[in-house]
N, C-alpha and C positions, 0 to 999 in steps of 0.2 A: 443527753445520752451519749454514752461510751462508742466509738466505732469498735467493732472486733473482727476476728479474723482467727481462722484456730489454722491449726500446729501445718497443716498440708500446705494452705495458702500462704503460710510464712514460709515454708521449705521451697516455694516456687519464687517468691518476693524473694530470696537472699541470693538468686544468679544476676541481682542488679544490686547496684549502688546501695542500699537501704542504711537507714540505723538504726540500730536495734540494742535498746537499753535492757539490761537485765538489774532490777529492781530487787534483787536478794543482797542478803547479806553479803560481806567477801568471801568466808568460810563456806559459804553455799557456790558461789562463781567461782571459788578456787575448786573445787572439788571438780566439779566439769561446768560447762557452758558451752553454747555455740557459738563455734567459731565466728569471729567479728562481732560478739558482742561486747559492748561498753559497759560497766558494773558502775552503776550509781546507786547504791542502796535506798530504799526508799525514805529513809528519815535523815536522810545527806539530801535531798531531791532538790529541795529549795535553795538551797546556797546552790548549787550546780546549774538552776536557769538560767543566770543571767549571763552564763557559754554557750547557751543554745540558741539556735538560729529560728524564730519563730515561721519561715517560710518554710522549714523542711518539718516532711511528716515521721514522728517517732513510732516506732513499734515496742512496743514497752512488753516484757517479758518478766515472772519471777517463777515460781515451784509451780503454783496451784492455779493461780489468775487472779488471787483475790489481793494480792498488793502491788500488782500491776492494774487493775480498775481502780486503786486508788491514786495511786500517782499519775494513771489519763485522764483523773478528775482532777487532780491535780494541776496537770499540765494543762487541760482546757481552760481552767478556769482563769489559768496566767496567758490567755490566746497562744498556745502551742496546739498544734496540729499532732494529735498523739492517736492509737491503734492498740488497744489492749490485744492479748493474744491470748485466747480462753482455753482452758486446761494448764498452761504455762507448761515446765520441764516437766513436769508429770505424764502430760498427753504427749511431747516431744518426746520421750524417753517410750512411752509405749508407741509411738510410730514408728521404732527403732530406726530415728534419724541419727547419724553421724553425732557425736560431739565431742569436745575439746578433753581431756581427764588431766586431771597433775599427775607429773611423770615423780 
């Protein structure tokens, strides 16, 4: 099973060090994201583990939650420590938290 965590608990996690993957397209992270997130699309995921440090825990973010549950099953399953983030920029964007837009 998936660890989760929604949109407030991730807004209190990112006044420390965290990482936080955003698992959308680029066309979706270009448009906006939050700030200090990494965009690894999820069907790049696999070629991209073998940079990642299996000691540190990911927060994996995309739109909805439903392609961020797959790449923490993803990710557990190759022993990474991952944190889906449930609602994704959907519930981020109705908590009207801050994020990044292209200028």
């Amino acid at each position: 099973m998936v660890e989760t965590i929604n949109v407030t608990e991730l807004a209190d996690l990112l006044h420390h060090d965290i990482q936080l993957i955003d698992v959308r397209e680029p066309f979706e992270f270009n448009a906006a994201h939050i700030d200090g997130a990494v965009n690894l699309p999820l069907g790049d995921l696999a070629q991209w583990q073998t940079t990642l440090d299996r000691e540190t825990t990911y927060y994996v973010i995309c739109r909805s939650g439903r392609r961020s549950q797959l790449a923490c099953e993803q990710l557990r399953e190759a022993h990474f420590q991952a944190v889906n983030v449930a609602g994704g920029m959907i519930a981020w964007h109705d908590q009207g938290v801050d994020l990044h837009h292209a200028s």
